[in-house]
Structures are given as structure tokens and as C-alpha cells.
C-alpha positions in Angstrom: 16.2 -41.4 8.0 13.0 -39.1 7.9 13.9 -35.1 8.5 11.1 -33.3 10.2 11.9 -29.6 9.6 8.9 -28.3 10.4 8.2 -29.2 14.0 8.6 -25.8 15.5 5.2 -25.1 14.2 3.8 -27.8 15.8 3.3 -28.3 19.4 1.6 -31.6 19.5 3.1 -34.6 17.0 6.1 -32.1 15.3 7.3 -30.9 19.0 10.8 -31.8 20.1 9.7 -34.3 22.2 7.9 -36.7 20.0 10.5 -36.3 17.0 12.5 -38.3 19.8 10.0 -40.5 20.1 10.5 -41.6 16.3 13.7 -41.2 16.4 14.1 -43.6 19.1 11.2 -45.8 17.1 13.8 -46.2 14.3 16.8 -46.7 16.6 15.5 -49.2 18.6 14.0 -50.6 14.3 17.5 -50.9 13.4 18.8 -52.5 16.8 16.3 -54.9 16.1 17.5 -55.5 13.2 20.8 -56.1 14.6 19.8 -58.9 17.1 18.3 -60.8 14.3 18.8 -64.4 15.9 21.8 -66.4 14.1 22.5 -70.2 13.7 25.1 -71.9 15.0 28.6 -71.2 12.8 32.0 -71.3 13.2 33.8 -69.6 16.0 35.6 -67.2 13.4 31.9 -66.5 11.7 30.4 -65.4 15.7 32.9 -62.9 15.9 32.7 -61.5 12.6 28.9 -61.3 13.3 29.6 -59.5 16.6 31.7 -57.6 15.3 29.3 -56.2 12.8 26.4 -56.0 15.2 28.7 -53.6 17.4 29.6 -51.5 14.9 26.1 -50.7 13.4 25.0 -50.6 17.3 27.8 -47.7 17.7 26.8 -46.0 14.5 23.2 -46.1 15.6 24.0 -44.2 19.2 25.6 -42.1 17.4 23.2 -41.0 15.1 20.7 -40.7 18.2 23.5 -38.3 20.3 23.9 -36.4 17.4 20.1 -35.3 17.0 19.5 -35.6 21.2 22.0 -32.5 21.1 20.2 -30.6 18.1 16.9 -31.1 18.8 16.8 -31.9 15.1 18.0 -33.4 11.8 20.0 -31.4 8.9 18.6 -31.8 5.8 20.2 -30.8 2.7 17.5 -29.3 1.7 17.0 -26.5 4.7 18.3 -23.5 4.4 18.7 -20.3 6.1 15.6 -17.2 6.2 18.2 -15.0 5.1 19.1 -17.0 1.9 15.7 -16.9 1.0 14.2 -13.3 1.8 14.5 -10.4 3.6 11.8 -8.5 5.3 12.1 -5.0 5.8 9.4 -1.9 6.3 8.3 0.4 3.1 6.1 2.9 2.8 3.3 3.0 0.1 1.2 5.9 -1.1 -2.6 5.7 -0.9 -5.8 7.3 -2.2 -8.3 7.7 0.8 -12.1 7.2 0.1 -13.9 9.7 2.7 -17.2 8.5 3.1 -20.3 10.5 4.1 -22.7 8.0 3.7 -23.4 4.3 4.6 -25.7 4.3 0.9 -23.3 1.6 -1.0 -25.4 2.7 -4.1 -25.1 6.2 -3.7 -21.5 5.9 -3.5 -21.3 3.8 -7.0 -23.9 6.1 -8.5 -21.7 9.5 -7.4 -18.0 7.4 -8.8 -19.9 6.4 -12.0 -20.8 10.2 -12.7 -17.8 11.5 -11.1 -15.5 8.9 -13.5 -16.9 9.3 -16.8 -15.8 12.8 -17.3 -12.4 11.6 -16.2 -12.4 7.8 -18.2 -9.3 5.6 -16.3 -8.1 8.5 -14.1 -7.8 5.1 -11.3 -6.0 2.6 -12.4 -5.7 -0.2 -9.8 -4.4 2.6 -7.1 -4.8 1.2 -3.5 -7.4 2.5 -1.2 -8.2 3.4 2.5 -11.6 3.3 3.0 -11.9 6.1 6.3 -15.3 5.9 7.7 -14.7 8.4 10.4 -17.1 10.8 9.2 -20.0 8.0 9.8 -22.1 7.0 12.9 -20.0 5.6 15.3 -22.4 2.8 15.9 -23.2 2.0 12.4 -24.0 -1.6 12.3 -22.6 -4.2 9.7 -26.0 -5.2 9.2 -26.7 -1.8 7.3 -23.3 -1.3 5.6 -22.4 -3.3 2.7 -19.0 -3.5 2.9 -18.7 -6.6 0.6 -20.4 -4.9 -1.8 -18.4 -1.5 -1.6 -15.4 -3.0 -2.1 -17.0 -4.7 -5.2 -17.9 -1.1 -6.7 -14.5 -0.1 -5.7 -12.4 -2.7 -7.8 -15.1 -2.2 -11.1 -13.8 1.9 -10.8 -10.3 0.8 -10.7 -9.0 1.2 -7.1 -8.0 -1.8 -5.0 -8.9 -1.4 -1.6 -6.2 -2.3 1.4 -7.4 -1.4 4.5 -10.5 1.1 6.9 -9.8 3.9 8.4 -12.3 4.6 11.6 -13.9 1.7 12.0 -15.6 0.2 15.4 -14.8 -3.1 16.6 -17.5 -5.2 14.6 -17.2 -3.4 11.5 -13.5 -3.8 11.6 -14.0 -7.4 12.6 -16.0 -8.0 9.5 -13.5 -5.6 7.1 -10.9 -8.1 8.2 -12.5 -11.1 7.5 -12.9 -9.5 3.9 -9.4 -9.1 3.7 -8.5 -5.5 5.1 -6.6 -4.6 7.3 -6.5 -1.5 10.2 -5.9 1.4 9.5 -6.9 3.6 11.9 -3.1 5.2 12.5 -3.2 6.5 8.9 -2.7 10.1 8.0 -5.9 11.2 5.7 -5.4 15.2 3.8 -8.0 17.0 4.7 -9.1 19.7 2.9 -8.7 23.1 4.4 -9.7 26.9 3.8 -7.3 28.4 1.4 -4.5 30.8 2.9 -3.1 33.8 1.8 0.3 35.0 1.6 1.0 38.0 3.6 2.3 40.5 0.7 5.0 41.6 2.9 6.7 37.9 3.6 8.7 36.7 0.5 7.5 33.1 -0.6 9.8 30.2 -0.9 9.2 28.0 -3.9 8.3 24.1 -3.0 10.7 22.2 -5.6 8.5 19.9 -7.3 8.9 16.2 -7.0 10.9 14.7 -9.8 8.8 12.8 -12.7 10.1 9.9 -13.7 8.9 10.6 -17.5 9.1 14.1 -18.9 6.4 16.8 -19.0 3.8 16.6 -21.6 3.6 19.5 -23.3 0.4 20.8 -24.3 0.4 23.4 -27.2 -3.4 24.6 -28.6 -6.4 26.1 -26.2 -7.9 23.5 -24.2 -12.1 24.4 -24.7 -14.9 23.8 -22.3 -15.4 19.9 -22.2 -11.8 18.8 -23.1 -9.9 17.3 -20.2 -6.1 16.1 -20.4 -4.3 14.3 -17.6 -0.6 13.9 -17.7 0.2 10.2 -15.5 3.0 10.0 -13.6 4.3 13.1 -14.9 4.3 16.9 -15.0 1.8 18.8 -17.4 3.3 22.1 -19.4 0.2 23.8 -21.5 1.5 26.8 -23.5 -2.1 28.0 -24.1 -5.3 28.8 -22.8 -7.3 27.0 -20.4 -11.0 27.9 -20.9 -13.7 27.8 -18.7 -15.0 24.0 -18.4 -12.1 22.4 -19.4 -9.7 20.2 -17.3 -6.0 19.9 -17.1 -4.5 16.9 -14.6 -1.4 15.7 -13.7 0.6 13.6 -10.8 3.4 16.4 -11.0 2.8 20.0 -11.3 0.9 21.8 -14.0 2.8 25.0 -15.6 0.4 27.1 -17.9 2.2 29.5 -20.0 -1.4 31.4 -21.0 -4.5 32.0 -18.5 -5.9 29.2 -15.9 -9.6 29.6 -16.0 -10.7 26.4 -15.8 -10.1 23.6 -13.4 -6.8 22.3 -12.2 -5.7 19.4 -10.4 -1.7 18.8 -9.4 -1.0 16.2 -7.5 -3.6 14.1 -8.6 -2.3 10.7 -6.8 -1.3 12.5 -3.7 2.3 14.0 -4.3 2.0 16.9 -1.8 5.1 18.4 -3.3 3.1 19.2 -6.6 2.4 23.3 -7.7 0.7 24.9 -9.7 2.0 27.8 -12.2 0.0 30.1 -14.3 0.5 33.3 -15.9 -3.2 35.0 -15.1 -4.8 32.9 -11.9 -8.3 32.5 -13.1 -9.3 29.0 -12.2 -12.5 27.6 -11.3 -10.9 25.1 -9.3 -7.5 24.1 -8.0 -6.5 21.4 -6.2 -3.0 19.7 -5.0 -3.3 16.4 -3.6 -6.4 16.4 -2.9 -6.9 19.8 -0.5 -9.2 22.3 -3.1 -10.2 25.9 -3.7 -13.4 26.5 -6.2 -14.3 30.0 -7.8 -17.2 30.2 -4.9 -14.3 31.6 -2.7 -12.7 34.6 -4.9 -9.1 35.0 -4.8 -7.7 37.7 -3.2 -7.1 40.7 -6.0 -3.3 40.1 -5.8 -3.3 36.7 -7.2 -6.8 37.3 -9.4 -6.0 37.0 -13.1 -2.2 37.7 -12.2 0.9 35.7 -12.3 0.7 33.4 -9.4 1.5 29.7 -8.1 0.0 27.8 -5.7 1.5 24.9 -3.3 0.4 22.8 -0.5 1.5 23.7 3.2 1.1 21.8 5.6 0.6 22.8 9.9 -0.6 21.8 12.9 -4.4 22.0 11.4 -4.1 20.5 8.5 -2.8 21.3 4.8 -4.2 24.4 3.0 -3.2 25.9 -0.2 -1.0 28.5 -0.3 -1.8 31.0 -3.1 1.5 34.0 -3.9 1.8 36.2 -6.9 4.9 35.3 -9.0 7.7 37.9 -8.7 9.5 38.8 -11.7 
């Protein structure tokens, strides 16, 4: 007999109702079969064959109660959800793309230029695109959202859902695949905040890396960039001017910071930054930045400091404190 374990997600010829139908169809097949007309035997030879034709008759009726009172048929085959697969919640970190402008080109043209003086620093990382900061009416017609998320998958990033977007936009970044976003949490970047010298500072432990720090032991010179992935970065010299140090963990330099460095380069929050003289022309923890346009205050300035992210009511900020002894 056929098994129809599917019909729950059908309302028309896999409902409930018309399984019965076929059901009955066969039923009604095999009592048909039953009442196949007979010649004329012995006495002993009718009985048999009525005896035969009530027992299938009885085995049929059965068979019909049996899936009237289900509402279906077993099959060996079924089996339960919770065999199969669970489903439960996770949580998965994201880059955010924060765009200013609507220009797909200018976007590709600004992550080309941006990428080749950091050469796979993406690699296949998922993505919000949040277009919050753009015209509230900005029209699918003059966005090129197919072709953004093109450029975003040739740089390395896989884009997952928008963040911002009105109803037709959003109806079109769906069709394309994405989904909504507009109850995600984006870093911001804020001013940089000082710590009162009076208030001792409590040290942010530092996510744990799965893989152990790389060490870095010569002078890193103008030009030179090194980026420790999925890990914390430990340079026991210099930093000059121009060059670049990177990591996913923290970044402990043993010698002067006065170039750029970026902690927390895939988001960690809990990520600091360590140096023996605080010269830097940029820091930056999960994406919230200070440059050397905004001097440090002179009790951190070319001083043993460390830098962490805090976060408030307004937004993270960097929170720059001399290193006691």
C-alpha cells in the first residue's frame, strides 16, 4: 500500500481528506477483487471461497480503521525531527560595511586601495551591509546592490544581511539573498576617553587565542605591515613610523608604538593594546580609532600605557591609562 508522508504540506491532493479518498480507492480495489464472480463448485469449495473472501474483507477494514484513526500510514522509512537534527540559536560575529555613499564604484575603488596595503586581511568573513548613514529614500533604481555585493565577494567578505534599509530596498536585498538586519548592533566609533589619573584602571583580560602569540623580534620599518590571524601579536621591537602591526587578539610591544595599530581586527572587543612608549599614529580596537590628529594626553604620550575598548550608554570609545609599575 502507497505511504503518503508528506501530506501535511499539502492542503489540496496530500490533505487528510483525500489520502482517505485513496485509501478508500484501494480498499474498495481489493474488495473488488474479492467479489470476483465464481463458477459453480462443490458445496465444500463455496465455503472455502467464503471463507477466504471474509477474511481478506476483515483484513481490509482493518487496514482502513487503522489509518481512519491516524490520519496516516507508518512507513519504515519516517522517522522522528529529533533523530535527524536539532535546531537551536547561535550567535555569529560580523564585520559591518558603513556606507557613506550609494557610488558602487567608489566603494570598489576605496576597498581596492584600502586592501592592497593589507593583501588577504578578509578572508571570506560575513558582512552587514548598514546603509543607515544613506538617504532614506534612496531608490533601488540608483543603488546597485547586485553589483555591490559582487565587489564585496571579489575582496573576500561574504555578505549576510542590510542594516537600515527601507521597505523597497530591503525588498530587493531579499530577493538577492539577504536578510534583515536592522536589530543588529554596529560599533561606532567614538571620541577617545581619558582616564581620570586619580581612578585606578582595571585591566580588560584579553580573549583567549586559540593559537599562540606570534612573536615578532627585529624593528618593523615604514612600509612593513604584519598581521597575526586569529591570534595575539607580541613585537619585542620598534614600531616605526608607517609601518603596521595587526592582530585578532591583542598587540604587546615590548619597544615604542609609533606607528599604526590595529587589535581586534575581526571585532573581538575584549582586545588591548600594550606598549612601552605610546607613540602611535593610529590605534584601533575592534574597529572604534584614535589617529595622531588628536594628541594624547602628556600622561600616556611616549609613556608606558595600554589601551582597551569601553563600552556605555553612547557608544564604545577607547580608553587610554598609563601602565603602573
Amino acid at each position: 500500500m502507497r505511504s503518503y508522508p508528506n501530506w501535511q504540506d499539502n492542503t489540496t491532493a496530500g490533505s487528510p481528506t483525500s489520502l482517505k479518498i485513496r485509501q478508500v480507492f484501494v480498499f474498495n480495489k481489493e474488495c473488488a477483487l474479492v467479489h470476483k464472480p465464481h463458477h459453480p463448485l462443490s458445496t465444500t469449495t463455496n465455503l472455502k471461497s467464503k471463507s477466504i473472501e471474509k477474511q481478506q474483507i476483515t483484513s481490509a477494514l482493518l487496514r482502513f480503521a487503522s489509518f481512519s484513526s491516524s490520519g496516516t500510514m507508518a512507513s519504515a522509512s519516517d522517522a522522528p525531527s529529533s533523530q535527524c537534527y536539532d535546531i537551536k540559536s547561535a550567535d555569529l560575529p560580523l564585520v559591518a560595511l558603513l556606507l557613506k555613499t550609494p557610488q558602487v564604484d567608489a566603494v570598489d575603488a576605496a576597498l581596492a586601495r584600502q586592501l592592497a596595503e593589507s593583501p588577504g586581511f578578509f578572508d571570506h568573513d560575513p558582512l552587514v551591509i548598514d546603509v543607515s548613514a544613506l538617504d532614506e529614500d534612496l531608490s533601488v533604481d540608483h543603488f546597485n546592490l547586485s553589483g555591490l555585493l559582487d565587489i564585496l565577494r571579489q575582496h573576500g567578505l561574504v555578505p549576510l544581511a542590510i542594516k537600515g534599509a527601507n521597505s523597497a530596498l530591503l525588498s530587493a536585498a531579499q530577493a538577492l539573498g539577504l536578510v534583515d538586519a536592522s536589530d543588529a548592533r554596529v560599533r561606532r566609533s567614538m571620541p577617545v576617553a581619558e582616564a581620570p589619573a586619580a581612578t585606578p584602571v582595571v585591566s580588560v583580560a584579553a580573549a583567549s587565542a586559540p593559537l599562540g602569540a606570534m612573536v615578532i623580534d627585529k624593528p618593523l620599518r615604514s612600509g612593513q605591515q604584519v598581521y597575526a590571524k586569529g591570534r595575539d601579536l607580541v613585537v619585542m621591537a620598534m614600531v616605526n613610523p608607517g609601518a603596521e602591526v595587526i592582530a585578532d587578539g591583542s598587540i604587546h610591544i615590548y619597544s615604542s608604538l609609533r606607528g599604526k595599530a590595529i587589535a581586534g581586527a575581526r571585532g573581538n572587543a575584549q582586545a588591548m593594546i600594550f606598549a612601552q612608549s605610546m607613540e602611535p599614529e593610529l590605534i584601533s580596537i575592534a574597529g572604534v580609532y584614535r589617529t595622531s590628529e588628536n594628541p594624547l594626553p602628556v600622561e600616556v604620550s611616549g609613556l608606558p600605557a595600554q589601551v582597551c575598548l569601553q563600552s556605555g550608554p553612547d557608544g564604545d570609545k577607547l580608553l587610554i591609562s598609563p601602565l603602573k609599575p
